[in-house]
C-alpha atoms as a printed R data frame, in Angstrom:
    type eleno elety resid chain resno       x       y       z
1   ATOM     1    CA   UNK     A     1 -65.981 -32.224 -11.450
2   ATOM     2    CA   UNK     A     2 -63.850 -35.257 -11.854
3   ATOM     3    CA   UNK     A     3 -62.316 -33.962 -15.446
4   ATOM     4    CA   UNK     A     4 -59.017 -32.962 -15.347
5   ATOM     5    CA   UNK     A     5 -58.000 -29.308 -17.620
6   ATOM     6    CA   UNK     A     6 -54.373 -29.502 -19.400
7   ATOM     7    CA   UNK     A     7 -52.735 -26.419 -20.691
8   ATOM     8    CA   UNK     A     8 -48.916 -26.192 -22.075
9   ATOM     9    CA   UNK     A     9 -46.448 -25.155 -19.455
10  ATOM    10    CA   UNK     A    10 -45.828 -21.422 -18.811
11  ATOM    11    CA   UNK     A    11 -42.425 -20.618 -20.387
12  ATOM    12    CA   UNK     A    12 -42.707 -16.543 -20.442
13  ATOM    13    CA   UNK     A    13 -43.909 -13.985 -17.971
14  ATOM    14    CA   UNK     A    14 -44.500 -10.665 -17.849
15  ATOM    15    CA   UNK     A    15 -45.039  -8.230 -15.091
16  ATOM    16    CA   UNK     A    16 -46.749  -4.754 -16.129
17  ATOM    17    CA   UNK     A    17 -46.478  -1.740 -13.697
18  ATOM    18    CA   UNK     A    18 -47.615   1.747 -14.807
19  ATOM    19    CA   UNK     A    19 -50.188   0.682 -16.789
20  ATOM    20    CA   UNK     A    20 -51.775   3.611 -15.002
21  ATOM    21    CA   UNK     A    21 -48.529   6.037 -14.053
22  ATOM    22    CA   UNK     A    22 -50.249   7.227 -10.809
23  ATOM    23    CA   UNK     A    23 -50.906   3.807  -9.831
24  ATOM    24    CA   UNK     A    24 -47.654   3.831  -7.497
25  ATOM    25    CA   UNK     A    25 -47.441   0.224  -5.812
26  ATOM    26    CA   UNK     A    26 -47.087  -1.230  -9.270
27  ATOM    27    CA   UNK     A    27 -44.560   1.593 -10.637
28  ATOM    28    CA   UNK     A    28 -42.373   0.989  -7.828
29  ATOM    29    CA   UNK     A    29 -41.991  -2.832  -7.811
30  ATOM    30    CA   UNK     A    30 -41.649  -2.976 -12.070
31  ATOM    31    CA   UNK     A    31 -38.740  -0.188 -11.351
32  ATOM    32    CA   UNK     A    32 -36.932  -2.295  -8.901
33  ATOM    33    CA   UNK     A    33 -37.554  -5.584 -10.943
34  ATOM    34    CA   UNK     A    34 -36.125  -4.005 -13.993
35  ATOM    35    CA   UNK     A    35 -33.251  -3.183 -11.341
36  ATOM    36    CA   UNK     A    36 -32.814  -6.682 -10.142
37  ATOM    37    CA   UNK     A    37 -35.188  -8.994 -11.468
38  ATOM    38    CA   UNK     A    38 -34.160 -11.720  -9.583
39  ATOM    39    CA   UNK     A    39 -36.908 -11.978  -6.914
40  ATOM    40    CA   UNK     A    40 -39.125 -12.640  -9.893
41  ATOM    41    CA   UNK     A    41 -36.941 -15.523 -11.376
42  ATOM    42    CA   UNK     A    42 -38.503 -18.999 -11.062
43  ATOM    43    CA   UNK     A    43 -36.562 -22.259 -12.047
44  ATOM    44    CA   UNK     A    44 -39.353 -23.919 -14.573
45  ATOM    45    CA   UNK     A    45 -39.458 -19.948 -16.342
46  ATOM    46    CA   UNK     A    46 -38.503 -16.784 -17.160
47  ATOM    47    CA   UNK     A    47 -39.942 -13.337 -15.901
48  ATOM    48    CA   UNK     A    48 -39.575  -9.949 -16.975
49  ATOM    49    CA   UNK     A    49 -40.946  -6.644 -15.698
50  ATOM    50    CA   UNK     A    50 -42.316  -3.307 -17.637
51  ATOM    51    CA   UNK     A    51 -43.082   0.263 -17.385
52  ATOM    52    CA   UNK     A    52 -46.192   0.024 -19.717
53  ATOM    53    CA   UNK     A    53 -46.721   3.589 -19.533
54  ATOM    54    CA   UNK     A    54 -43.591   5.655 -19.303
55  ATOM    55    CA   UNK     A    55 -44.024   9.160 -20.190
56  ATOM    56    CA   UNK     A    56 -47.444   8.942 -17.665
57  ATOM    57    CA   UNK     A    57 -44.962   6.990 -14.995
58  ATOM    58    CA   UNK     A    58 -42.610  10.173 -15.643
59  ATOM    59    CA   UNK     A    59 -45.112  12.616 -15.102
60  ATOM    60    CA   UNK     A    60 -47.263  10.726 -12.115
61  ATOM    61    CA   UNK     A    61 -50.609  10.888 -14.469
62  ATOM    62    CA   UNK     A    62 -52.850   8.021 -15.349
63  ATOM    63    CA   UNK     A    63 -52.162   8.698 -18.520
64  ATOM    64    CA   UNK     A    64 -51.458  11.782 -21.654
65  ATOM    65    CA   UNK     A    65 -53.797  11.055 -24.259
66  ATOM    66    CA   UNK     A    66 -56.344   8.373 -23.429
67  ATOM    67    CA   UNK     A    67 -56.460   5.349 -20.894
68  ATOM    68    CA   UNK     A    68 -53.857   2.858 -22.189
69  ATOM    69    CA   UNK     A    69 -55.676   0.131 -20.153
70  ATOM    70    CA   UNK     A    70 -58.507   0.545 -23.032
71  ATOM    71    CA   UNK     A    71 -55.934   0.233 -26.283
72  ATOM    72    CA   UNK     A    72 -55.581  -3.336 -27.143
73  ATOM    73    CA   UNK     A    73 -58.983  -4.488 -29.249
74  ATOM    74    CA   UNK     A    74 -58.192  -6.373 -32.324
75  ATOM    75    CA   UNK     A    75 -59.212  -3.351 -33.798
76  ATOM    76    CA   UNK     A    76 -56.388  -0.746 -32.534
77  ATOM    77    CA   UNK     A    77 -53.748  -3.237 -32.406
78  ATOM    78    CA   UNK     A    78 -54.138  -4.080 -36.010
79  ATOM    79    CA   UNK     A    79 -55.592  -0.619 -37.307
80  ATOM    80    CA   UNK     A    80 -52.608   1.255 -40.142
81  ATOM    81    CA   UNK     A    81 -50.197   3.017 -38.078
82  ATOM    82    CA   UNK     A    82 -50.746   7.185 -38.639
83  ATOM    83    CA   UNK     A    83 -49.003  10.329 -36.982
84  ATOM    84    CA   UNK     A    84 -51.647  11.402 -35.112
85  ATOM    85    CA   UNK     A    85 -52.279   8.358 -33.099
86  ATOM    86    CA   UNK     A    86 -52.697   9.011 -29.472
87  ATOM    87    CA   UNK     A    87 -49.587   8.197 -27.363
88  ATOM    88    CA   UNK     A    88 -51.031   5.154 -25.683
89  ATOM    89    CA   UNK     A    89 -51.760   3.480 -29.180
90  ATOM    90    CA   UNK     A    90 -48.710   4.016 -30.255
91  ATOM    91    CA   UNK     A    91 -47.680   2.522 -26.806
92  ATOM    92    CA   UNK     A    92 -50.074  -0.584 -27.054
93  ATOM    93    CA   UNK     A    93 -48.654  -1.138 -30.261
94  ATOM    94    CA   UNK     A    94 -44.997  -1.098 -28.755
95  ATOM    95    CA   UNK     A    95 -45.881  -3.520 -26.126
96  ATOM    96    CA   UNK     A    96 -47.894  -6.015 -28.305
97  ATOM    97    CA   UNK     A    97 -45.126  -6.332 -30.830
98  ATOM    98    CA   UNK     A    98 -42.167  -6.591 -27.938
99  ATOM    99    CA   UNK     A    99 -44.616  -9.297 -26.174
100 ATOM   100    CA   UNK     A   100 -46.910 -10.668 -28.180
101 ATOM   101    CA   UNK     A   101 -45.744 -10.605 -31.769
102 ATOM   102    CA   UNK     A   102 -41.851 -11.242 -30.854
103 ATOM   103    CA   UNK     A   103 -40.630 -14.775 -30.650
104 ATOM   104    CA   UNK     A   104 -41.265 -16.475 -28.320
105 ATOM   105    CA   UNK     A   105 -44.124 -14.856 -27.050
106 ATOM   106    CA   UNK     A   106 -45.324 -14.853 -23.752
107 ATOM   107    CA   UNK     A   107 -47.654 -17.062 -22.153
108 ATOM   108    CA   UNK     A   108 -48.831 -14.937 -18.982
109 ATOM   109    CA   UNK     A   109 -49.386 -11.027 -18.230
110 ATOM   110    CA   UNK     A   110 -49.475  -9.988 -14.460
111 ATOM   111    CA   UNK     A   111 -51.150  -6.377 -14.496
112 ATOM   112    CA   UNK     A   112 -50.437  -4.406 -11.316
113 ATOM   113    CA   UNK     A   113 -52.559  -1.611 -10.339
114 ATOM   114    CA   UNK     A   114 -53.944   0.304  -7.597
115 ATOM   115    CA   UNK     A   115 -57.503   1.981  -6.710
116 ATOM   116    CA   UNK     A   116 -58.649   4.524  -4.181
117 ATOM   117    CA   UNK     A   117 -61.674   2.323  -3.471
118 ATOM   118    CA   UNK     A   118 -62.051  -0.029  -0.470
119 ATOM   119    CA   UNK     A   119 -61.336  -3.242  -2.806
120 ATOM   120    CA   UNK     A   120 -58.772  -4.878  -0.721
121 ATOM   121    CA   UNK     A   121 -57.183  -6.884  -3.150
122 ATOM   122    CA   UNK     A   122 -58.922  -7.404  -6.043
123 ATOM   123    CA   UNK     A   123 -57.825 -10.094  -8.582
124 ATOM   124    CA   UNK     A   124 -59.611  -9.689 -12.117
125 ATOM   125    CA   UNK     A   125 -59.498 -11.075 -15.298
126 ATOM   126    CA   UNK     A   126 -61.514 -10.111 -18.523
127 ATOM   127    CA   UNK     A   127 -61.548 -14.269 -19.506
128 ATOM   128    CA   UNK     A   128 -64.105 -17.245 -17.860
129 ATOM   129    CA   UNK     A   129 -62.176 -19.234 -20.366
130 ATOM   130    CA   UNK     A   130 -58.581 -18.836 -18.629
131 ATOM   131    CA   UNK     A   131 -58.986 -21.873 -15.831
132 ATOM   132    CA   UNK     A   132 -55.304 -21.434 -15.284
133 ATOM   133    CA   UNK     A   133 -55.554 -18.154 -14.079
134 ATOM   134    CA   UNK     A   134 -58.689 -18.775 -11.886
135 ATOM   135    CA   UNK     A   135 -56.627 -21.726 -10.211
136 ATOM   136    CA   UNK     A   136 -54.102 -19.240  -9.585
137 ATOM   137    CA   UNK     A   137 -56.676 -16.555  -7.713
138 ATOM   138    CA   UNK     A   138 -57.849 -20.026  -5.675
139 ATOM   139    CA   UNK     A   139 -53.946 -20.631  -4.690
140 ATOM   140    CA   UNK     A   140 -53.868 -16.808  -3.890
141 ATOM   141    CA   UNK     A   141 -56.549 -16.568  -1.966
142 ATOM   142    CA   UNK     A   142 -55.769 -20.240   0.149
143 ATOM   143    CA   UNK     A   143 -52.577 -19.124   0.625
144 ATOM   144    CA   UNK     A   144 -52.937 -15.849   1.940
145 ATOM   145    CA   UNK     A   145 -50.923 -14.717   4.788
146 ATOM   146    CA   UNK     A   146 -52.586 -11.360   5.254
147 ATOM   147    CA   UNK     A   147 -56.523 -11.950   6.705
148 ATOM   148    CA   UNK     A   148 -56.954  -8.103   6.943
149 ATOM   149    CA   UNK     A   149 -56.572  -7.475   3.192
150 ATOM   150    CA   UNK     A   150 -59.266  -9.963   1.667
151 ATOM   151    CA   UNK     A   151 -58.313 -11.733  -2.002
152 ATOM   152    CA   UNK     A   152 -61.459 -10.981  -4.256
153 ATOM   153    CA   UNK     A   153 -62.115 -12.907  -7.560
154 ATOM   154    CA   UNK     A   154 -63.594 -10.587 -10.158
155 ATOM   155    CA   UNK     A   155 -64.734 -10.910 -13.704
156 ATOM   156    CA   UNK     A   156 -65.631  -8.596 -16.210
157 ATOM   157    CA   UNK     A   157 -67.367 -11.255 -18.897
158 ATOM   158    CA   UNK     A   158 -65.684  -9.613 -22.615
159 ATOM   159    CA   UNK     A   159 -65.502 -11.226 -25.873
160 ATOM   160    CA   UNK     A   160 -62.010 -11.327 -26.706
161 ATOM   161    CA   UNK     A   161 -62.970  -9.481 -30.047
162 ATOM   162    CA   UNK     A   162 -64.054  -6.576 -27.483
163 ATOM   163    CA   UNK     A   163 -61.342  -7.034 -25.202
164 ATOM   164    CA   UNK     A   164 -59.412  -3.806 -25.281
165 ATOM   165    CA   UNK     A   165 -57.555  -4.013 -22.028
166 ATOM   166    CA   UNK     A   166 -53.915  -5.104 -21.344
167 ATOM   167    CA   UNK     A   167 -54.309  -7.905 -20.088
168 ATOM   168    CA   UNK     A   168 -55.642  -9.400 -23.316
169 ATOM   169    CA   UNK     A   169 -52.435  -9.527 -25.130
170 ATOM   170    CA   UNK     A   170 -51.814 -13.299 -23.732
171 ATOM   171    CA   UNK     A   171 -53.580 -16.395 -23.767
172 ATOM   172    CA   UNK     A   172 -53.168 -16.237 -19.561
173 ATOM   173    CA   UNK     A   173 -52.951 -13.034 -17.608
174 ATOM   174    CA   UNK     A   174 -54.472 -11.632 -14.163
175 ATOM   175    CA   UNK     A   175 -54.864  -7.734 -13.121
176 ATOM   176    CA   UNK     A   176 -54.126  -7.104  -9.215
177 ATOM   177    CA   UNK     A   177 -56.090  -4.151  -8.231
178 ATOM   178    CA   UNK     A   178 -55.314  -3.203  -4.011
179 ATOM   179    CA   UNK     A   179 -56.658  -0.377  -2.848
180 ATOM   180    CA   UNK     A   180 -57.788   1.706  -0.813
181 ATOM   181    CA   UNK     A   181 -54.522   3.883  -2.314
182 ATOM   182    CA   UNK     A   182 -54.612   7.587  -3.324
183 ATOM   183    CA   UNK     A   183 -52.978   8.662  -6.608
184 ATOM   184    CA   UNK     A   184 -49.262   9.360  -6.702
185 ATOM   185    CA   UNK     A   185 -48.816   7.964  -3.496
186 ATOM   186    CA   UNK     A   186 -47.021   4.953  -1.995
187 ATOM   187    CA   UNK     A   187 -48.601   2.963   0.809
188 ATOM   188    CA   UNK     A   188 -46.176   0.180   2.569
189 ATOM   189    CA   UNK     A   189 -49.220  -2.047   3.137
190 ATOM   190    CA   UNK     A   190 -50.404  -1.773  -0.636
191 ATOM   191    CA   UNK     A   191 -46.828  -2.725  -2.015
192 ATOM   192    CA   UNK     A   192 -45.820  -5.367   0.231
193 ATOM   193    CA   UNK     A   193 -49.132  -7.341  -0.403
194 ATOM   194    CA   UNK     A   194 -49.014  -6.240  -4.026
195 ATOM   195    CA   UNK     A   195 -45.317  -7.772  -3.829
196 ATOM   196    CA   UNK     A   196 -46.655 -10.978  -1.895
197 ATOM   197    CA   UNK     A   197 -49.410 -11.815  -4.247
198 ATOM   198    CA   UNK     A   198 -46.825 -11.662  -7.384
199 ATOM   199    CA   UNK     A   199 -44.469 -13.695  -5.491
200 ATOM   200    CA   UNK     A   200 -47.052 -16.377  -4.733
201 ATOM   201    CA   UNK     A   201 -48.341 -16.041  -8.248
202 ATOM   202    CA   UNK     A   202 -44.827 -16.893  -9.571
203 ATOM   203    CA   UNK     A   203 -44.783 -20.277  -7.031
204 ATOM   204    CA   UNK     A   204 -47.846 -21.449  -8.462
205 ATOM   205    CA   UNK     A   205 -47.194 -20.616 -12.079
206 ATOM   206    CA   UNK     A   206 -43.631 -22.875 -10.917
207 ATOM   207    CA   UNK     A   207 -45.836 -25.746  -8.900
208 ATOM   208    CA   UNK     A   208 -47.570 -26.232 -12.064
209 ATOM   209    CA   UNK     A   209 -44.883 -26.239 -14.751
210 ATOM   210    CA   UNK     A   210 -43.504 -28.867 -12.479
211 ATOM   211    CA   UNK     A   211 -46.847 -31.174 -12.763
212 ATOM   212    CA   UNK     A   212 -48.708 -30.571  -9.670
213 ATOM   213    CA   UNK     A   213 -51.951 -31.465  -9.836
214 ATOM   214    CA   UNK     A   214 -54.342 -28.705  -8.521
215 ATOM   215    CA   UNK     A   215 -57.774 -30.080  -7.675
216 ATOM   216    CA   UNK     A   216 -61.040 -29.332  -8.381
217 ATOM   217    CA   UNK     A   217 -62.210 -26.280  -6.216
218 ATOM   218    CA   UNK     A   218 -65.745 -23.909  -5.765
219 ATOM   219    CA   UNK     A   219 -65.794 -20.207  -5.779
220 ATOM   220    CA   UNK     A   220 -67.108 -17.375  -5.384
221 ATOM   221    CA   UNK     A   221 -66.787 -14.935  -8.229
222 ATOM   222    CA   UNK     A   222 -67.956 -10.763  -8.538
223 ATOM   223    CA   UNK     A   223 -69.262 -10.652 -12.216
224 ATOM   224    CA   UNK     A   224 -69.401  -7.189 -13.603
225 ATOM   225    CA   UNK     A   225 -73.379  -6.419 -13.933
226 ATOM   226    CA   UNK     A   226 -73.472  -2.565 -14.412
227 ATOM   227    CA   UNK     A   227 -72.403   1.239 -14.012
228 ATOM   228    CA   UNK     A   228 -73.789   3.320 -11.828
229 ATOM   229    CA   UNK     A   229 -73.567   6.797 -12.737
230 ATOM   230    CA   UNK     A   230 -74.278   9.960  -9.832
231 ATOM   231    CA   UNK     A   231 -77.160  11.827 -10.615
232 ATOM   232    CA   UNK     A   232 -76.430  14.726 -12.465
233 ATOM   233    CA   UNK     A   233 -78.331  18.065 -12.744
234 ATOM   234    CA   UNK     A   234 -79.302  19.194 -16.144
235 ATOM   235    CA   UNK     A   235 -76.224  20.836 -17.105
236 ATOM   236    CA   UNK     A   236 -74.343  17.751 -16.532
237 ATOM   237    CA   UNK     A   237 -72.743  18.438 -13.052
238 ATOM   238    CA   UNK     A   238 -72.822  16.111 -10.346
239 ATOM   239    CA   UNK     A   239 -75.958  17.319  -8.074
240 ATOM   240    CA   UNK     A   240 -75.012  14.311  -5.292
241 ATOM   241    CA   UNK     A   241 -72.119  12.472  -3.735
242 ATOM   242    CA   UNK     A   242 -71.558   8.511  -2.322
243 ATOM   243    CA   UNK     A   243 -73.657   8.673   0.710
244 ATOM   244    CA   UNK     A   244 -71.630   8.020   3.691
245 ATOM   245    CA   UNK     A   245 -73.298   4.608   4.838
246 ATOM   246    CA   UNK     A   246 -72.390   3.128   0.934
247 ATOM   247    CA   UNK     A   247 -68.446   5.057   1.371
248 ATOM   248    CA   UNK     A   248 -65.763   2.287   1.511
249 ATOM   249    CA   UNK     A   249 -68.429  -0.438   1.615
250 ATOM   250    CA   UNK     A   250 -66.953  -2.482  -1.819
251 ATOM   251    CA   UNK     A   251 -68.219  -6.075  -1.641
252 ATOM   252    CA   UNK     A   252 -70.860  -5.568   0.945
253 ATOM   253    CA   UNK     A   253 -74.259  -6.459  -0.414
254 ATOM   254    CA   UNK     A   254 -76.485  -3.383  -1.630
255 ATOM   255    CA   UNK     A   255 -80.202  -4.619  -0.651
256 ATOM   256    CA   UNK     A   256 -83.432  -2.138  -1.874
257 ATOM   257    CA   UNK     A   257 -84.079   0.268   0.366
258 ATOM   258    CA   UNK     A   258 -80.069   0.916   1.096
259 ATOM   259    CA   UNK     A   259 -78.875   4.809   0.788
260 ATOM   260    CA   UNK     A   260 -76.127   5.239  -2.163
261 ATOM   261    CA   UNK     A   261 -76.283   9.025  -2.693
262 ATOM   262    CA   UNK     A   262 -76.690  11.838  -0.844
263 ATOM   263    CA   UNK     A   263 -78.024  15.229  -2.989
264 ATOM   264    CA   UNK     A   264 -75.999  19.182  -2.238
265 ATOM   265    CA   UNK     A   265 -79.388  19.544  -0.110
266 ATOM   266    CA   UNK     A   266 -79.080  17.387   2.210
267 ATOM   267    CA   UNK     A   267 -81.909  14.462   0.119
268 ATOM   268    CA   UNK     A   268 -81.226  10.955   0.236
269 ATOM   269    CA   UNK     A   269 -80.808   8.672  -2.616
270 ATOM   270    CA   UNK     A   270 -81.814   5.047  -2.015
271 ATOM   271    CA   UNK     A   271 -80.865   1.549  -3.805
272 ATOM   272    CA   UNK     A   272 -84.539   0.814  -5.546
273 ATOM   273    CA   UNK     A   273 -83.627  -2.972  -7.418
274 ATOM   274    CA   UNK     A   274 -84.962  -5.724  -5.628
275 ATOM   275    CA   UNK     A   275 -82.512  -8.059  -6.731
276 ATOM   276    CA   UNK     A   276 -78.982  -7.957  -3.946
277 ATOM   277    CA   UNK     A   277 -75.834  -6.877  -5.447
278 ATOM   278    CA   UNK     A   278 -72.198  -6.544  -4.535
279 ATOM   279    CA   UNK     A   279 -71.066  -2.350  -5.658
280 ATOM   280    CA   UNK     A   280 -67.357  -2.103  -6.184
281 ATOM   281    CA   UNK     A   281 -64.983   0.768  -7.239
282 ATOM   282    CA   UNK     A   282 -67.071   2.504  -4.885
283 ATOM   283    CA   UNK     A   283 -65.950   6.494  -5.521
284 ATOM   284    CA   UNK     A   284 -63.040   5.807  -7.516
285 ATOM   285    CA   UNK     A   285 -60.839   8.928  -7.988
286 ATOM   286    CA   UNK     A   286 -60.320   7.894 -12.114
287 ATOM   287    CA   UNK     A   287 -64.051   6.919 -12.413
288 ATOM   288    CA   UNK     A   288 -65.319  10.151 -12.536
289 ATOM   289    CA   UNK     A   289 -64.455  11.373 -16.324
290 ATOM   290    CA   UNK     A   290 -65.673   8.238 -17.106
291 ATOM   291    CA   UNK     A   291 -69.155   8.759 -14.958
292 ATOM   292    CA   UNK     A   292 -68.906   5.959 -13.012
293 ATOM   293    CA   UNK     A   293 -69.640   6.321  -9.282
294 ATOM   294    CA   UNK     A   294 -69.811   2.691  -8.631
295 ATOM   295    CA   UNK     A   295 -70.069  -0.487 -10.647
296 ATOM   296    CA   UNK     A   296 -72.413  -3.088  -9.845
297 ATOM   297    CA   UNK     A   297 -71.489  -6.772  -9.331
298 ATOM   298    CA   UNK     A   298 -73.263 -10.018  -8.537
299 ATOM   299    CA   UNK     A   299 -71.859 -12.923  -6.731
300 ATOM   300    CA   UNK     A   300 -72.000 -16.213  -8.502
301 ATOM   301    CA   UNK     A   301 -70.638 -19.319  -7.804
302 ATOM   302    CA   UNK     A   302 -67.978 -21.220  -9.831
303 ATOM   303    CA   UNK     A   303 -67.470 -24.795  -9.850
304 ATOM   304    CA   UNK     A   304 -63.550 -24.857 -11.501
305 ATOM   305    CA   UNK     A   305 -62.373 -28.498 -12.460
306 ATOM   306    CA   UNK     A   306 -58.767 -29.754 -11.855
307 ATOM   307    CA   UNK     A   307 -56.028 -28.621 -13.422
308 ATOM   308    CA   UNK     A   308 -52.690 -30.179 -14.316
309 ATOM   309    CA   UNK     A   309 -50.263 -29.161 -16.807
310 ATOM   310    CA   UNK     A   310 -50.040 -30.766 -20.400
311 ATOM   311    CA   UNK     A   311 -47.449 -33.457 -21.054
């Protein structure tokens, strides 16, 4: 651990709200930054802040056609414009020519959502390559003023030629997901720690443009594993909900033996893997057209070398 990782200073930032337009906490602050951006101004960079998904924002939905957090592969980005695309293509197309393809580019994407599950706040990123923006979850989470709404590190492992979610667009980027947060609704907890984290995020982005060295560091990381689906009778309908001992239990470990489901009559539905892991997005309102109930995590640890910024 005694190497030392350079990357080129950060020169551009983004901040995405609306991704999801039901997601409210990051709607709200992207509308005031747009406003008056300068809470988000740092002196070593610029920031700017976007309504990914307007006409969704407009109409409180996650979204009109399809999710536009699942647009930006290689493959839509660069597929031959046509009519009939879906709104969000055309959309991820919009936003990866104002932000990617313009000049200059940008360097990092903050993507600010919300969830109904228990996640507290959750800080994912699609990359294990991007060390800068695991130093910046470390900073985050040492720096936290607020002990009763936990910063998670999460990863979902995806080859960037599979990477279709926003947050691919740049070489640096980090999704905030706090929840617990219904739909369409604004919670003063979830936007003032949503607002803290950004703020922080912006220092550090600032501490290191300025050459601060951060040091070498050990974590603990929540790697994506697997889906869980409910069961399901045989015409497809859900025959059993989250059990009320698993409800609101994200990050706690899930050990054999554990109940996850309970069946319409009344049956339990236990945890049978021997091997302990970590369930998030625990009953997530948007989860269930995509049958997820839960998703399945394990906990690994990181060792993360230093970081300073190139010269």
């Amino acid at each position: 651990m005694g190497s030392i990782v350079h990357y080129a200073p950060i020169s551009r930032v983004v901040v995405f709200g609306g991704t999801h337009g039901n997601e409210m906490s990051g709607v709200t602050l992207a509308k005031h930054w747009l406003k008056d951006p300068s809470e988000i101004q740092r002196q070593t960079f610029t920031t700017e802040s976007c309504i990914a998904n307007p006409l969704a924002v407009e109409k409180c939905v996650r979204y009109l056609d399809q999710d536009l957090n699942r647009c930006f592969s290689n493959e839509i980005l660069r597929s031959p414009e046509s009519e009939g695309d879906p709104y969000e293509v055309k959309r991820a197309r919009e936003i990866n020519q104002q932000y990617v393809s313009g000049v200059p580019s940008f360097d990092f994407a903050f993507d600010l959502h919300n969830t109904t599950s228990n996640m507290g706040a959750t800080l994912l990123r699609c990359s294990k390559d991007d060390l800068l923006s695991l130093h910046l979850a470390n900073y985050l989470q040492s720096n936290s003023e607020d002990q009763s709404m936990p910063c998670y590190n999460y990863l979902i492992d995806i080859p960037e030629k599979d990477n279709a979610y926003l947050q691919h667009i740049t070489k640096h980027a980090l999704c905030l997901e706090l929840g617990p947060q219904p739909q369409g609704v604004i919670r003063s907890d979830m936007l003032s720690r949503m607002r803290e984290l950004v703020n922080q995020a912006l220092d550090f982005i600032n501490l290191f443009n300025k050459g601060k060295e951060f040091p070498s560091f050990e974590t603990d990381i929540y790697k994506f594993v697997s889906r869980v689906d409910f069961p399901r009778d045989s015409t497809g309908e859900i025959a059993a909900v989250i059990h009320a001992e698993l409800q609101d239990k994200d990050y706690i470990p899930l050990k054999c033996g554990d109940p996850i489901f309970k069946t319409l009559s009344g049956k339990d539905v236990y945890y049978e893997d021997e091997k302990v892991l970590y369930p998030t997005f625990i009953n997530e309102a948007a989860y269930y057209e995509k049958k997820v109930a839960f998703i399945l995590t394990e906990k690994v640890n990181w060792k993360v070398p230093a970081l300073k910024v190139e010269q």
